[in-house]
C-alpha positions as CSV (number, residue, x, y, z in Angstrom):
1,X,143.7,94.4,52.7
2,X,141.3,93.9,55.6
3,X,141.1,90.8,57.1
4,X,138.1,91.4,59.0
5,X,135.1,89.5,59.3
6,X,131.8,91.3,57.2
7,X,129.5,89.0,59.8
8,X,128.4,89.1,63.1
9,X,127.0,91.9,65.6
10,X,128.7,94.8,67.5
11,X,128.8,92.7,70.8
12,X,131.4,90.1,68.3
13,X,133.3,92.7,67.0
14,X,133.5,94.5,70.4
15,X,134.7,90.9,71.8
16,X,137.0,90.5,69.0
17,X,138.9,93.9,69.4
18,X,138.8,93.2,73.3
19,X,141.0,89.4,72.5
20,X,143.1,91.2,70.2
21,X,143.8,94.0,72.5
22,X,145.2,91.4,75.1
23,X,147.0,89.6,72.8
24,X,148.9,93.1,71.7
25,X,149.5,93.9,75.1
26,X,151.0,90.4,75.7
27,X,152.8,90.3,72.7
28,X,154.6,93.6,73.5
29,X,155.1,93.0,77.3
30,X,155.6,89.4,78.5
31,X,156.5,87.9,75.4
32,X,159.2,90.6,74.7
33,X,160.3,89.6,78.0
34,X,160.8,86.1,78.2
35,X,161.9,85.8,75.1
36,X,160.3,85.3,71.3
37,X,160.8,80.9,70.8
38,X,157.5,80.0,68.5
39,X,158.3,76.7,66.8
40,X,156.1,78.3,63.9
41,X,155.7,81.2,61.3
42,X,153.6,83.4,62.0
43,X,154.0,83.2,66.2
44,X,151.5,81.7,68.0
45,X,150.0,85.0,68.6
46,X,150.4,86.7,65.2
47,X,147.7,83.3,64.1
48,X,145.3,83.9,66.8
49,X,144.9,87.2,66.3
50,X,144.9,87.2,62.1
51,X,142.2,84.2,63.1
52,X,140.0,86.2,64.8
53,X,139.9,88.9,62.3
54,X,139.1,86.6,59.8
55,X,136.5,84.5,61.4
56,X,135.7,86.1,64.8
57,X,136.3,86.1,68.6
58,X,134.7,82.4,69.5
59,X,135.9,80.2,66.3
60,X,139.3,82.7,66.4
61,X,140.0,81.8,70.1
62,X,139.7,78.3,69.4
63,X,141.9,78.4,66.2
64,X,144.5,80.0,68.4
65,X,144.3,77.3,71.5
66,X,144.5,74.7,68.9
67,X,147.7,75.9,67.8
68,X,149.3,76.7,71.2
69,X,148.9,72.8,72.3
70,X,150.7,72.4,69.0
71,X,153.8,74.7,70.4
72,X,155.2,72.3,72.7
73,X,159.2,70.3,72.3
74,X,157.5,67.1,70.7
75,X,155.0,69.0,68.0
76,X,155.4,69.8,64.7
77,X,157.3,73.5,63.4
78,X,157.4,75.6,60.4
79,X,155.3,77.4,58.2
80,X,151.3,77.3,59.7
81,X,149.2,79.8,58.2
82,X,145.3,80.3,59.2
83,X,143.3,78.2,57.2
84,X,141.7,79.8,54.3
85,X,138.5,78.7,55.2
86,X,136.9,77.6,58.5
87,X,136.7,73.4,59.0
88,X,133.1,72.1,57.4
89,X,133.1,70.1,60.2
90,X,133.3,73.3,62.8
91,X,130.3,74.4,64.6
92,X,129.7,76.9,67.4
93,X,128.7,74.0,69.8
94,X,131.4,72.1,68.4
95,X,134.3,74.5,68.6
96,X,136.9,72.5,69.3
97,X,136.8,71.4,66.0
98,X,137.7,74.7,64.4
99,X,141.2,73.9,65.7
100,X,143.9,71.9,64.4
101,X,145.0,69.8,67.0
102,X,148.3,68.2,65.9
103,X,150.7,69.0,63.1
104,X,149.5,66.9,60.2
105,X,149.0,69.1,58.6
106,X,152.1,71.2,58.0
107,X,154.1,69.9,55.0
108,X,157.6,68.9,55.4
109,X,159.7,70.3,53.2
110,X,163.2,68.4,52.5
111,X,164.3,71.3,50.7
112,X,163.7,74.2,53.8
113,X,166.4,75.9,55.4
């Protein structure tokens, strides 16, 4: 199943393969070394980079900060999937609103391990 995005020119795609790139090459170097600690499932980086296959580089990268801020000893954890669909409310002059900036969002679950 292909995640990626039908939209958008060769200069998005080419930028969305660059952001995923670096985010491989972080995941497999730094983060292996300083240890793997993400509050959430999937890691910080596995949900920027499924973002921007899904919806591209710009609304992607700005999913992906979103959820970073949200990584932190006082924010939410748990299970925090990409949205299904990009916010109605999200524009590309607007993009901080793709992102979900707190952790509303996530359900908690009495019954989770």
């Amino acid at each position: 199943m292909s995640l990626r995005r039908e939209e958008g020119g060769p200069i998005a795609r080419a930028a969305g393969l660059l952001f995923i790139g670096l985010i491989r090459i972080y995941r497999y170097t730094l983060s292996a070394l300083i240890g793997r600690q993400c509050r959430y499932l999937p890691t910080c980086s596995e949900y920027t980079e499924d973002a921007i296959r899904r919806y591209g580089p710009w609304p992607g990268l700005w999913m992906g900060m979103a959820r970073f801020s949200r990584c932190n000893p006082l924010g939410a954890s748990g299970f925090d999937p990409v949205p299904d669909t990009l916010p109605e409310h999200g524009r590309w002059y607007k993009p901080w609103r793709y992102g979900r900036w707190s952790g509303r969002h996530i359900a908690l679950r009495p019954d989770a391990d």
